[in-house]
C-alpha positions, -999 to +999 in steps of 0.1 A: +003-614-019-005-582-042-026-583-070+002-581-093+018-615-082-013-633-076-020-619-113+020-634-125+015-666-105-017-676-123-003-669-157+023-694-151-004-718-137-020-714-172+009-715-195+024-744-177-006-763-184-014-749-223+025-758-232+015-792-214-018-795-235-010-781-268+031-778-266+026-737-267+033-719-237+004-687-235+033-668-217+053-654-250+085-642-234+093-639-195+117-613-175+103-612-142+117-626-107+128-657-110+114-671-081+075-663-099+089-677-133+066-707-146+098-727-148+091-725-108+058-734-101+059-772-088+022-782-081-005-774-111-040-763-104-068-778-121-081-760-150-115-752-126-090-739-099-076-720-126-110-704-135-118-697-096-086-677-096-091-657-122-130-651-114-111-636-079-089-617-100-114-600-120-129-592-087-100-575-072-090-559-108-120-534-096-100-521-071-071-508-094-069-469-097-055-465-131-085-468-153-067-479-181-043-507-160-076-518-148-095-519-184-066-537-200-063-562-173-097-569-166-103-579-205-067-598-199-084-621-178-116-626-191-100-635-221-078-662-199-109-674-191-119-688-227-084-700-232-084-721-203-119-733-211-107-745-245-077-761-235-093-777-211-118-798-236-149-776-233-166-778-265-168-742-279-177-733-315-145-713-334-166-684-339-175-679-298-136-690-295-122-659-314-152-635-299-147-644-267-106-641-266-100-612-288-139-598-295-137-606-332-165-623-351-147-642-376-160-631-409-164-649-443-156-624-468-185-628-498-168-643-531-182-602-547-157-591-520-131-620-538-140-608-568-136-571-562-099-581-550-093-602-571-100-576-603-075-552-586-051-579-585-061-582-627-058-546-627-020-537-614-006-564-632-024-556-665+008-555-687+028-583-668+043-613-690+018-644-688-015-659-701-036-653-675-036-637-637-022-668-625+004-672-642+013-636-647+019-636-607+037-670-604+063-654-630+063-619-610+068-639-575+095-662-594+116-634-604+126-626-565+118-661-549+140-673-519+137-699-496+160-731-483+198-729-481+192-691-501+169-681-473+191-690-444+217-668-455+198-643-458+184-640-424+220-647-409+236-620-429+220-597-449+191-592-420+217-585-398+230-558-420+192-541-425+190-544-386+215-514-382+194-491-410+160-504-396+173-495-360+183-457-370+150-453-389+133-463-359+155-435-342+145-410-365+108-414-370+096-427-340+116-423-315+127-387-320+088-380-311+099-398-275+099-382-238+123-412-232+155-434-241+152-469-245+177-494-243+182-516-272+207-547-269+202-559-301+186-591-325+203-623-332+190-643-362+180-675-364+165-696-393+143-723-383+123-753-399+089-771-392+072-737-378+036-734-385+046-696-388+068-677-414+085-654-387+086-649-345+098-624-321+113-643-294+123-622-270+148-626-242+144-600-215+176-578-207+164-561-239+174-587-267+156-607-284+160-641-307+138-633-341+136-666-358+121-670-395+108-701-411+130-712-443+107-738-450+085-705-462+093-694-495+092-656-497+096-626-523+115-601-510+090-580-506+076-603-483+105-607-466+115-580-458+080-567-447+086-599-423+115-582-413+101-548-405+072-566-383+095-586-356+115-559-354+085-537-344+077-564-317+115-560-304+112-523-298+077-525-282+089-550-260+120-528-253+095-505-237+073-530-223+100-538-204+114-507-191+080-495-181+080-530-161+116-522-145+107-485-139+071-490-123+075-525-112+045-534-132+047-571-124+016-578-147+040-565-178+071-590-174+054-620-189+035-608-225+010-631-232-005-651-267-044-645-267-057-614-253-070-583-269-035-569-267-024-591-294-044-573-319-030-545-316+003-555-308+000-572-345-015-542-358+013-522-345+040-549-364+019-551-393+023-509-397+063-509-391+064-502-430+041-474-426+059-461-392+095-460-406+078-438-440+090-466-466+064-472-493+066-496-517+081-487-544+087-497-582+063-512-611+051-538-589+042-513-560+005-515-565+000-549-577+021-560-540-004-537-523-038-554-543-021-588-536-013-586-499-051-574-495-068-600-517-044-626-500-050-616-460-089-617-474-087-655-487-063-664-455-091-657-431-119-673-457-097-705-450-096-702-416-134-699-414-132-728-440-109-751-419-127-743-383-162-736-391-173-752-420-145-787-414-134-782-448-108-810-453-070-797-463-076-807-503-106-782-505-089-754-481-057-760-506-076-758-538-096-725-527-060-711-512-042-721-547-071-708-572-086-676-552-052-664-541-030-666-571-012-689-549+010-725-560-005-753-545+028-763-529+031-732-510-010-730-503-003-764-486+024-747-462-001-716-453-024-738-445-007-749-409-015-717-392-052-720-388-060-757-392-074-771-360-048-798-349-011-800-350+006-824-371+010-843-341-027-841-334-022-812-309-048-789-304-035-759-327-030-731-300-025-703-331-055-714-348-074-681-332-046-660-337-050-651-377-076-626-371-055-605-350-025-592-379-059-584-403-079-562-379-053-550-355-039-527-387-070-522-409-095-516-380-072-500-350-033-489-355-033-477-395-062-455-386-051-437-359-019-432-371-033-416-406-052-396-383-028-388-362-001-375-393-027-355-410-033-335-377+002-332-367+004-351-336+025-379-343+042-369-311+010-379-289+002-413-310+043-426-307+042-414-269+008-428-263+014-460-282+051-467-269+053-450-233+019-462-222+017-499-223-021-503-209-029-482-244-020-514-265-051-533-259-085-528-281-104-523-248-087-492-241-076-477-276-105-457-282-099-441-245-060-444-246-059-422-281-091-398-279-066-369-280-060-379-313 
């Protein structure tokens, strides 16, 4: 066998057995030959046969021409490596867990660096209605609240209606600067309940995909539509993604994968859709939504370290949530879900890792180097690099994939 389907069949050996251990599959979306699908592999290897194959692979990766194919799939597989280690029961601290899949050190931010946030937080809603921070941004986040029954109808109707202006923006400012046409078959909308997750971009293959959001969240509309704007960014790079598979016959791109460095930056990408498509925030509240993402993503990933590192239990992770992020303990209770270390069912949490890669895949990798890339006029290299080019979407190969930049 090649490479490539030795590469596809242990990918299925290893989500098979992480949807069997934790109920999440690590393949995210699949539109490959059937006959190398997961759903077709009948005898499971061992997680230590699993590890032997990819050691092989990494091997044989060495061999691949294309320096950065062979970059991106040689930290692919290292990264498999710590996955399959994990699931399998190895005892490894959180902090070598997140290092060793996506080379992040999971920080603790200092409570100055809370502070500092916090006080522009103070600062952009200086003249808002209310006694005290608090209360000032449960009244501002009241005023365009929506979740439940509300919610629902907006994803099934009203998102479907953005869709069509989201899709022609994405025409016009991105894919204007393209060599290429893609095809787009559309999203369908679905709400869903008892997700650890607000949104998902489920996608289908045949170039559709399913992008469910979680109405047990309760949203602003800012929020929500930023939401919005993110999965639809993962629709169109998987649009490419998958002609660049059909074109090339790049078996190791039909079955996207949870936990590798690409993740970052494919979160980074989503998490700059806003910023892609030229629509600032606008309004009174502009700056104080801007402060208050930033001061939020900040506390998010002090209760991840919280939850994993120091075993806070959920009352202390809920009460720092609540008071630091200007946050109702109701909903700091729902946020919570993402990064605690078991399921509700007593699972091991497969996204627990995941948090750091939204956070530093925009502030660290994609915003950058698109700013960059605007104020010297080369949007044109950074949309054809970033879209035509899938081996540049990995943080082992950005610095090489966009030194033109």
């Amino acid at each position: 066998m090649t490479f490539e389907m030795d590469f596809l069949k242990i990918l299925g050996h290893i989500s098979n057995f992480t949807k069997d251990t934790t109920g999440v599959p690590l393949i995210d979306a699949y539109f490959g030959p059937p006959d190398l699908s997961p759903d077709k592999i009948k005898m499971p290897l061992s997680p230590e046969k699993q590890l032997a194959q990819l050691d092989t692979l990494v091997d044989r990766s060495r061999d691949i021409k294309d320096e950065l194919k062979r970059v991106a799939i040689a930290a692919d597989l290292e990264s498999l490596k710590v996955v399959v280690r994990w699931v399998s029961g190895e005892d490894i601290s959180f902090v070598k867990l997140v290092e060793g899949i996506f080379g992040i050190t999971p920080p603790k931010f200092t409570q100055k660096e809370i502070r500092k946030a916090q006080q522009a937080v103070k600062d952009a809603c200086d003249t808002f209605p209310g006694h005290d921070v608090f209360e000032k941004i449960v009244k501002w986040e009241e005023k365009s609240k929506v979740s439940g029954d509300a919610l629902r109808k907006i994803v099934t109707t009203e998102f479907v209606e953005r869709t069509k202006e989201i899709a022609a923006l994405f025409e016009k400012r991105v894919f204007t600067y393209l060599s290429t046409k893609v095809r787009n078959n559309g999203v369908i909308y679905k709400a869903v309940t008892d997700e650890p997750w607000a949104g998902y971009n489920y996608y289908q293959g045949n170039y559709t995909s399913i992008n469910a959001f979680n109405v047990d969240e309760t949203f602003n509309r800012d929020r929500l539509f930023f939401a919005l704007y993110h999965e639809y960014e993962h629709h169109v790079a998987n649009l490419f993604e998958e002609k660049y598979y059909r074109e090339n016959k790049a078996l190791d791109l039909c079955a996207p994968l949870l936990h590798t460095k690409r993740n970052i930056i494919g979160e980074g990408t989503a998490n700059c859709a806003r910023e892609f498509l030229e629509l600032p925030i606008k309004g009174e509240s502009a700056k104080l939504v801007r402060a208050l993402t930033h001061l939020r993503n900040m506390v998010g990933l002090n209760v991840a370290y919280m939850q994993n590192v120091e075993s806070k239990d959920d009352e202390t992770v809920v009460e720092y949530l609540s008071s630091e992020g200007f946050l109702p303990k109701e909903e700091a209770r729902k946020n919570i879900r993402f990064s605690k270390p078991l399921t509700p069912t007593g699972k091991l949490n497969f996204f627990k890792p995941y948090i750091y890669t939204y956070f530093f895949g925009k502030k660290d990798y994609v915003l950058p180097t698109y700013q960059k890339a605007r104020k010297k006029g080369k949007l044109k290299e950074f949309f054809q690099t970033l879209y035509l080019n899938p081996y540049s979407r990995s943080t082992a190969t950005w610095k090489t994939a966009f030194s033109h930049i």
